[in-house]
N, CA, C and O of each residue as an XYZ file, in Angstrom:
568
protein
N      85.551     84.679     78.457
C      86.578     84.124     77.603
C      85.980     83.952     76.198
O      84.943     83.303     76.057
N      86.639     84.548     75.103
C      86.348     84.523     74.002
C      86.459     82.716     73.760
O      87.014     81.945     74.543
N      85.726     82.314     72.383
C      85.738     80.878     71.856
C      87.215     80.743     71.297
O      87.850     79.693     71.395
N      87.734     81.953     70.671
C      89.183     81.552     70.128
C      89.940     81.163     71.134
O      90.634     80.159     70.973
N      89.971     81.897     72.428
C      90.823     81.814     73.671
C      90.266     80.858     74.033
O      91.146     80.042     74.304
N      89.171     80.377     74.238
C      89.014     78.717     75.422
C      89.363     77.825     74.104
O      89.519     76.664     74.484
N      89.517     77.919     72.897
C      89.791     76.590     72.139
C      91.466     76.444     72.411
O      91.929     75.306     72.497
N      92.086     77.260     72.504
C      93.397     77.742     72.755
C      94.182     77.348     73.723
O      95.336     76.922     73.670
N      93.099     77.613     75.097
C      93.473     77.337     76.524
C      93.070     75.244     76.510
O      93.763     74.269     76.798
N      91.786     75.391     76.071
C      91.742     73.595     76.425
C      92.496     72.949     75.735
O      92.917     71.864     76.136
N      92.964     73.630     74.128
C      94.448     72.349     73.557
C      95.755     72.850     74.267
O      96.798     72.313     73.891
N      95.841     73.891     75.329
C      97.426     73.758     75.495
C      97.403     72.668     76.914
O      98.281     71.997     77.457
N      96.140     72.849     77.147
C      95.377     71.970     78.536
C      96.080     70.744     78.407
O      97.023     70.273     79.043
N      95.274     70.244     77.239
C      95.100     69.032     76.595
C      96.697     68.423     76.415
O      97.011     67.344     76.917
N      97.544     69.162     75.724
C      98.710     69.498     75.122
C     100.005     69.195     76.442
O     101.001     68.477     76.349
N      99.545     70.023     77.617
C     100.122     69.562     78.836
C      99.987     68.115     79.490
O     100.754     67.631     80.322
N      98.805     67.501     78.917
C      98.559     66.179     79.742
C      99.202     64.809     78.623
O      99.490     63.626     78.803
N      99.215     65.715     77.481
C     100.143     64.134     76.082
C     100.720     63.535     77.254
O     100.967     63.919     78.397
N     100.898     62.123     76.390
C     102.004     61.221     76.813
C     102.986     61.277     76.121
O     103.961     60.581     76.407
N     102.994     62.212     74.904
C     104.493     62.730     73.888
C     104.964     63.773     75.035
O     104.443     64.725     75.617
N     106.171     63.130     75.063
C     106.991     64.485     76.314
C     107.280     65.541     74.905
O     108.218     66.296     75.165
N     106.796     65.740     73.706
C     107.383     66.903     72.667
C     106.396     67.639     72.700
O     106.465     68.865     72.793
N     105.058     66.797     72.610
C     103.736     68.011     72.731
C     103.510     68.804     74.042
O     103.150     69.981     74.046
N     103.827     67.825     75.523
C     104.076     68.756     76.433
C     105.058     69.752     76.382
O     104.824     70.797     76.989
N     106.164     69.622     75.744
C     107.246     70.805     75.854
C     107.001     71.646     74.982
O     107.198     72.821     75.290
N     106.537     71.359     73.729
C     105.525     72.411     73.040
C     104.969     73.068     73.385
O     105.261     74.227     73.089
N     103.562     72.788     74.404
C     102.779     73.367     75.138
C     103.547     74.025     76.317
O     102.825     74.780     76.967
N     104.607     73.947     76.682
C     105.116     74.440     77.534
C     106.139     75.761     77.064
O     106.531     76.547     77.926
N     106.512     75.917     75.674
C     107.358     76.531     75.515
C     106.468     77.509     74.856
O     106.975     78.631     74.817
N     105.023     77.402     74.203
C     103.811     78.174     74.016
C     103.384     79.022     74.919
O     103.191     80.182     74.553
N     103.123     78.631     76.375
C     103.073     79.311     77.629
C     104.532     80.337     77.961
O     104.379     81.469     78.422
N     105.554     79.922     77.741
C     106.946     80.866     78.071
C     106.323     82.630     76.639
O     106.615     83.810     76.835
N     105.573     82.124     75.538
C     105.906     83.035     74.834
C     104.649     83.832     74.481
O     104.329     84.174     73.343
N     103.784     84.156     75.942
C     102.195     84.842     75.103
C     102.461     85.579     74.447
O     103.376     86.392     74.583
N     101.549     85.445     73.369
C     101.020     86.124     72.717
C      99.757     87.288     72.530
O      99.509     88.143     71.680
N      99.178     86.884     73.661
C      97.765     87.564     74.534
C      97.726     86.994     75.865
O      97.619     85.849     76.304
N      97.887     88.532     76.538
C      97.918     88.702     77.939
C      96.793     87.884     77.949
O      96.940     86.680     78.159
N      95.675     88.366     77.750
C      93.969     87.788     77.781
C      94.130     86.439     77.812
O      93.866     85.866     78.869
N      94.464     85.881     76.982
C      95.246     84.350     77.153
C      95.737     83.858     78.248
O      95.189     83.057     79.005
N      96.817     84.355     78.346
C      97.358     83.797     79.237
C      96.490     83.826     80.481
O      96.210     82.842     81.165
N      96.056     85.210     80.714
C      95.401     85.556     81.849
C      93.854     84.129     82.045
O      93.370     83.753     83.112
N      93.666     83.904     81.366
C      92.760     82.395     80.725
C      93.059     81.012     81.258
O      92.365     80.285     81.970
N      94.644     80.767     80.575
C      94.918     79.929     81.112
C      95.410     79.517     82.740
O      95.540     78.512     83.439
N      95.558     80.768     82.815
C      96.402     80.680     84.395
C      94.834     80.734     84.957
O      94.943     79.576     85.358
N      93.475     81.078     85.330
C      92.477     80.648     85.192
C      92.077     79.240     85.615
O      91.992     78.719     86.727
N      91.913     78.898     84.684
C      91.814     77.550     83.668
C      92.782     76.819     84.695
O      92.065     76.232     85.505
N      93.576     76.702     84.865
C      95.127     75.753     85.641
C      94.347     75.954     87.024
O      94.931     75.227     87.828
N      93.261     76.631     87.684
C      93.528     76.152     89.236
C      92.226     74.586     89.450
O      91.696     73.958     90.367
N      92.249     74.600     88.071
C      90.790     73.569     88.200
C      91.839     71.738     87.943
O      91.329     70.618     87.931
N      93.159     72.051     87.797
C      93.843     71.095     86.678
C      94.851     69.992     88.163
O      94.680     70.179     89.368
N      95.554     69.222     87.715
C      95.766     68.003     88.786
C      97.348     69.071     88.896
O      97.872     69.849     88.099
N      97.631     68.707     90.007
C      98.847     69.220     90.099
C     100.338     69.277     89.327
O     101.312     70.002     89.128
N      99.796     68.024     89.062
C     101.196     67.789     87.841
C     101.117     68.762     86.352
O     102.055     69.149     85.655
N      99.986     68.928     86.216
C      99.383     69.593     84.876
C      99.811     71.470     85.349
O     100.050     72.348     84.519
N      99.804     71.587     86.323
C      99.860     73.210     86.979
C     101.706     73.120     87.214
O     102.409     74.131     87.180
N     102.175     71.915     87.414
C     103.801     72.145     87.459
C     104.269     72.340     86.059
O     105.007     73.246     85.671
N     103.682     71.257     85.253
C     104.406     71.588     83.911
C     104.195     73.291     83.286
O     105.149     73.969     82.906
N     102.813     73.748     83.285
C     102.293     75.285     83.190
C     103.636     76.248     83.695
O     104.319     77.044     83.050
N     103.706     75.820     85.129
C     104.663     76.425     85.913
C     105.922     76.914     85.118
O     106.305     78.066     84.912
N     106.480     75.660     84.713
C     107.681     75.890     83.874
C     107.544     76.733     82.973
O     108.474     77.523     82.811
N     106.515     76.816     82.229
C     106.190     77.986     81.079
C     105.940     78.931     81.154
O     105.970     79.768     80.251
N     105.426     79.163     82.909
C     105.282     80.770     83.097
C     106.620     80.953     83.479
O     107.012     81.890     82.783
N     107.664     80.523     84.300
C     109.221     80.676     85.069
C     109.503     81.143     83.763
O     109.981     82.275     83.831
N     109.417     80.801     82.799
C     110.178     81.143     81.433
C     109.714     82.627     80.541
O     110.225     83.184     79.569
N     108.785     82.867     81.190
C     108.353     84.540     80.316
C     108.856     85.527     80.812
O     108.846     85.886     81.989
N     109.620     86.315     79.327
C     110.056     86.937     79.826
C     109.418     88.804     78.909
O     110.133     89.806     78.924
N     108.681     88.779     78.564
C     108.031     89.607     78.131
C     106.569     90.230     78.629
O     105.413     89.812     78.569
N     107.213     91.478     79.168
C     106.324     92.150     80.130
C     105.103     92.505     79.800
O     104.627     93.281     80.628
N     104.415     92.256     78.940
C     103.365     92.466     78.514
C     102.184     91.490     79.608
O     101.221     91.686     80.350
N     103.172     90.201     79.015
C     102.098     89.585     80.673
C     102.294     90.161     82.031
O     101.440     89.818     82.849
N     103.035     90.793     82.363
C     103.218     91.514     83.856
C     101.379     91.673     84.493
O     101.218     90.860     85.404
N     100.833     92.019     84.372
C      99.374     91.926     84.736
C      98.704     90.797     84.923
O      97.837     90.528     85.755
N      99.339     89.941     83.790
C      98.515     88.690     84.575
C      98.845     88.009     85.404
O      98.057     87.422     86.146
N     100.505     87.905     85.489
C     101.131     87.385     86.376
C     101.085     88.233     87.681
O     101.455     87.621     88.682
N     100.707     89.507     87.856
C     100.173     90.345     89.246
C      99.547     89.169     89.640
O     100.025     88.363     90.438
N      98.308     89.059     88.990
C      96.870     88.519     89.061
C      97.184     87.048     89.470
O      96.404     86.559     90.288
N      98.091     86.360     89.076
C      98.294     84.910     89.560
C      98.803     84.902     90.815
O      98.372     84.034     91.573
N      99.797     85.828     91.303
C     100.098     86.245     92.565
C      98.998     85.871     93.717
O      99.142     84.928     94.495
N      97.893     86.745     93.702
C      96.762     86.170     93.874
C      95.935     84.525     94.454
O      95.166     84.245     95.373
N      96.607     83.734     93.333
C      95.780     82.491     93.456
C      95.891     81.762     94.314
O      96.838     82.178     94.981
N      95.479     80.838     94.770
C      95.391     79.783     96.129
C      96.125     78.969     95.677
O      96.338     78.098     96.520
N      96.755     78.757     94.547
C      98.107     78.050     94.240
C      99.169     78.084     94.605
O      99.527     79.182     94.180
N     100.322     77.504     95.313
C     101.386     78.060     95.734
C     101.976     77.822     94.155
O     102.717     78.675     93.666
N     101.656     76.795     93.511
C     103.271     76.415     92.152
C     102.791     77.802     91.565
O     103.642     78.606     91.183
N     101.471     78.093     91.487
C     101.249     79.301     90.382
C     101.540     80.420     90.870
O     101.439     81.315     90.031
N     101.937     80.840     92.112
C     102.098     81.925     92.852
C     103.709     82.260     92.821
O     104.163     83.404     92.832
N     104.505     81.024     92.780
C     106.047     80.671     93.000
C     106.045     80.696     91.628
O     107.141     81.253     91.570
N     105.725     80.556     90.405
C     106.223     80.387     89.312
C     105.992     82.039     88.763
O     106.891     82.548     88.093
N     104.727     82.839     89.093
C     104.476     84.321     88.762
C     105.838     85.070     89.131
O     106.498     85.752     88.348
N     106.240     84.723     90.952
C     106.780     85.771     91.023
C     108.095     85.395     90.445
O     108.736     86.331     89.967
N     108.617     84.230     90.395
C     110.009     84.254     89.811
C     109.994     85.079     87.956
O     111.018     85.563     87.474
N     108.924     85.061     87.367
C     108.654     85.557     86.119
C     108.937     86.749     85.699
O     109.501     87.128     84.673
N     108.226     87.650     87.125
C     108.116     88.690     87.808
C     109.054     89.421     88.025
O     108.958     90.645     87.924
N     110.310     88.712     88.416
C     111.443     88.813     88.848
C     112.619     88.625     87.886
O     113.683     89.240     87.818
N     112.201     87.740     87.256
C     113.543     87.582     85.999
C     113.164     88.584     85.195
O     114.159     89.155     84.748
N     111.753     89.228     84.664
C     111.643     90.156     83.997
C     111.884     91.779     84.717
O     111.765     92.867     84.154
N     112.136     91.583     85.676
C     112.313     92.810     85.825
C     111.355     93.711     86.700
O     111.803     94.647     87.362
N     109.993     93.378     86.670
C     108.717     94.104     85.997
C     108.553     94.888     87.551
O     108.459     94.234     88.590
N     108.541     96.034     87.522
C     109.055     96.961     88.911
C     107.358     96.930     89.419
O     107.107     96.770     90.613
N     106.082     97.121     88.256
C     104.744     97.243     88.784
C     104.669     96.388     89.820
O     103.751     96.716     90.571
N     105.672     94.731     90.433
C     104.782     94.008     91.078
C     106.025     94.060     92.128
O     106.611     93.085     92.600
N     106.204     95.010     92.301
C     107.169     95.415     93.761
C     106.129     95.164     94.760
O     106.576     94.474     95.677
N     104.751     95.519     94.922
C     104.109     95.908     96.434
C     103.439     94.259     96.059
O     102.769     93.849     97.007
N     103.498     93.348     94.960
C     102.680     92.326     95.385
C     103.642     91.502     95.792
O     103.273     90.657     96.608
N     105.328     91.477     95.317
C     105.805     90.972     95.477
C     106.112     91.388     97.284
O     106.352     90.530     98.133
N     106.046     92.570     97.499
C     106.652     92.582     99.055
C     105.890     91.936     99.853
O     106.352     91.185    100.711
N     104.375     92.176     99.650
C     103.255     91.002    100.529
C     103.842     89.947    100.267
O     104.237     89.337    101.261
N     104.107     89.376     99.038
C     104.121     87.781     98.954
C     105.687     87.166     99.867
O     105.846     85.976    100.141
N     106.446     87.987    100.128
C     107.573     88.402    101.181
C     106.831     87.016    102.624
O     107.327     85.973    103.053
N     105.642     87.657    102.910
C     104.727     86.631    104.368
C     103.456     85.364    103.367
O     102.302     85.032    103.637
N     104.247     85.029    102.372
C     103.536     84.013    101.877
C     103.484     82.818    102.662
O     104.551     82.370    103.082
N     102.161     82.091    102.989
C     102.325     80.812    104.050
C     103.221     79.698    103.047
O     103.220     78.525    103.420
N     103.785     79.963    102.108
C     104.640     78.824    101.166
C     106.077     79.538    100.970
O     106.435     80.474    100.256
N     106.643     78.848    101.747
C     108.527     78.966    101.760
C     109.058     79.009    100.676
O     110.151     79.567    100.584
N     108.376     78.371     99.426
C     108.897     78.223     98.147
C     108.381     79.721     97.714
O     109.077     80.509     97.074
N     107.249     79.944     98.099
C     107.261     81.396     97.362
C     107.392     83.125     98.315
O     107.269     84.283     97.917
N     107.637     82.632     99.438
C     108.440     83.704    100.254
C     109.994     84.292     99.538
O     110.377     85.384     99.120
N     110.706     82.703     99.684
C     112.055     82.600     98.745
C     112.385     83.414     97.195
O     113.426     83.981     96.863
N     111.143     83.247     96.429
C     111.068     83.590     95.195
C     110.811     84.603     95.495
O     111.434     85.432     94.832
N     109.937     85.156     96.455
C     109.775     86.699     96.169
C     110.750     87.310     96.384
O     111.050     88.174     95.560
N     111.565     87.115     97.491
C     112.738     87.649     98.163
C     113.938     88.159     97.076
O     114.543     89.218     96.909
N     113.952     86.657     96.348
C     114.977     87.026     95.486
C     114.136     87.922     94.098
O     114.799     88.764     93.492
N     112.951     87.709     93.762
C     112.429     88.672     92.823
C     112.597     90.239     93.049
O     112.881     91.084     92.200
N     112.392     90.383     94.168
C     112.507     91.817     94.483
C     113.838     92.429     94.379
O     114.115     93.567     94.000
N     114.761     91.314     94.850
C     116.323     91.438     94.632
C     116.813     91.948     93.116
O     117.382     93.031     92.975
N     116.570     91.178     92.156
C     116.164     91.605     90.777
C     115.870     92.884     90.301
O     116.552     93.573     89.542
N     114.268     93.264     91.063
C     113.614     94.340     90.357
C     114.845     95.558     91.168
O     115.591     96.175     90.408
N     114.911     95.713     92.139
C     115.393     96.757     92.343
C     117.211     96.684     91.959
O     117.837     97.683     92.314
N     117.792     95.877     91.462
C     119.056     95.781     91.172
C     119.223     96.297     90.029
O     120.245     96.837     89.607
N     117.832     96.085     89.284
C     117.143     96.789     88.200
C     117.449     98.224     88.017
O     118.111     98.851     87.189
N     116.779     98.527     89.020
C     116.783    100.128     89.571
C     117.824    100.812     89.578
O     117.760    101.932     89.072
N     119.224    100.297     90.211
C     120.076    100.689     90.468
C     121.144    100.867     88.868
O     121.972    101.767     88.727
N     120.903     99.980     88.007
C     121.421     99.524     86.972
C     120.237    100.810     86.265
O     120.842    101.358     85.344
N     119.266    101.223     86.368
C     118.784    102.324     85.146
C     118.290    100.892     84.129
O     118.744     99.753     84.017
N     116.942    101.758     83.386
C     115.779    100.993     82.445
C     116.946    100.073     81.452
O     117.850    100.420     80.692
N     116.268     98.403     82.010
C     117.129     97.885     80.733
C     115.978     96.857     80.004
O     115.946     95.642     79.809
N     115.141     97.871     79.735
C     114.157     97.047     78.835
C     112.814     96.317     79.606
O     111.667     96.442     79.176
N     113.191     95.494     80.886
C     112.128     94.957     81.904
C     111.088     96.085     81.690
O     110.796     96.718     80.676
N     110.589     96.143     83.035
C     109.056     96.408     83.738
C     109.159     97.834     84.101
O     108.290     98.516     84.643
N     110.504     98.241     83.675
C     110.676     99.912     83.953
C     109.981    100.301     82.732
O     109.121    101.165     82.896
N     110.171     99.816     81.409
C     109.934    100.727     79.678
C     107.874    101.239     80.377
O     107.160    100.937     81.333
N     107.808    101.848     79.516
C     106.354    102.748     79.818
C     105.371    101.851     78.786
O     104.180    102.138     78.664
């Protein structure tokens, strides 16, 4: 992790734990809009070390991206021993469109977390409704 990216990742850290509910929604509406995959890919990182409440608010900010550029990192959170971070990727996943995470999303189909079996189910519902509808900008563009 570059020094620009961990100064980045520990104030949106930081930023998530205020007792101003404006700097958390700040920090939360910062996370809906990376700017660097690398980042993000950082913070989502960074979040499996954090108290649970701190990884729900995150949550909300990943549910909210909708620009496929993060599609890779959110693969990659798929991944984590988190269920909120796993349930919040694939719904991301899914509202965007992003067709690359069809085969992580079909595993995550036998996720041991109901909350993110559910999300995948309906993510996949998405991507391929996608399909049927022809490239509308999502996880189909090249």
């Amino acid at each position: 992790m570059s020094r620009i990216s961990r100064d980045v990742v520990v104030q949106l850290l930081r930023d998530l734990k205020n007792d101003d509910w404006t700097i958390r929604q700040a920090a939360v509406t910062a996370i809906s809009r990376p700017s660097d995959p690398a980042l993000l890919q950082d913070l989502l990182d960074q979040l499996a070390r954090e108290k649970w409440y701190v990884r729900e608010a995150a949550a909300a900010g990943i549910r909210a991206i909708r620009d496929p550029v993060a599609g890779p990192a959110l693969i990659h959170a798929m991944s984590s021993d988190d269920d909120i971070l796993r349930n919040a990727a694939a719904f991301a996943l899914g509202t965007m469109r992003y067709d690359k995470a069809e085969r992580v999303l079909t595993r995550a189909v036998e996720d041991p977390d109901c909350r993110v079996r559910k999300t995948a189910r309906a993510a996949l519902e998405l991507i391929r409704e996608g399909h049927e509808r022809g490239p509308a900008g999502g996880g189909t563009a090249a």
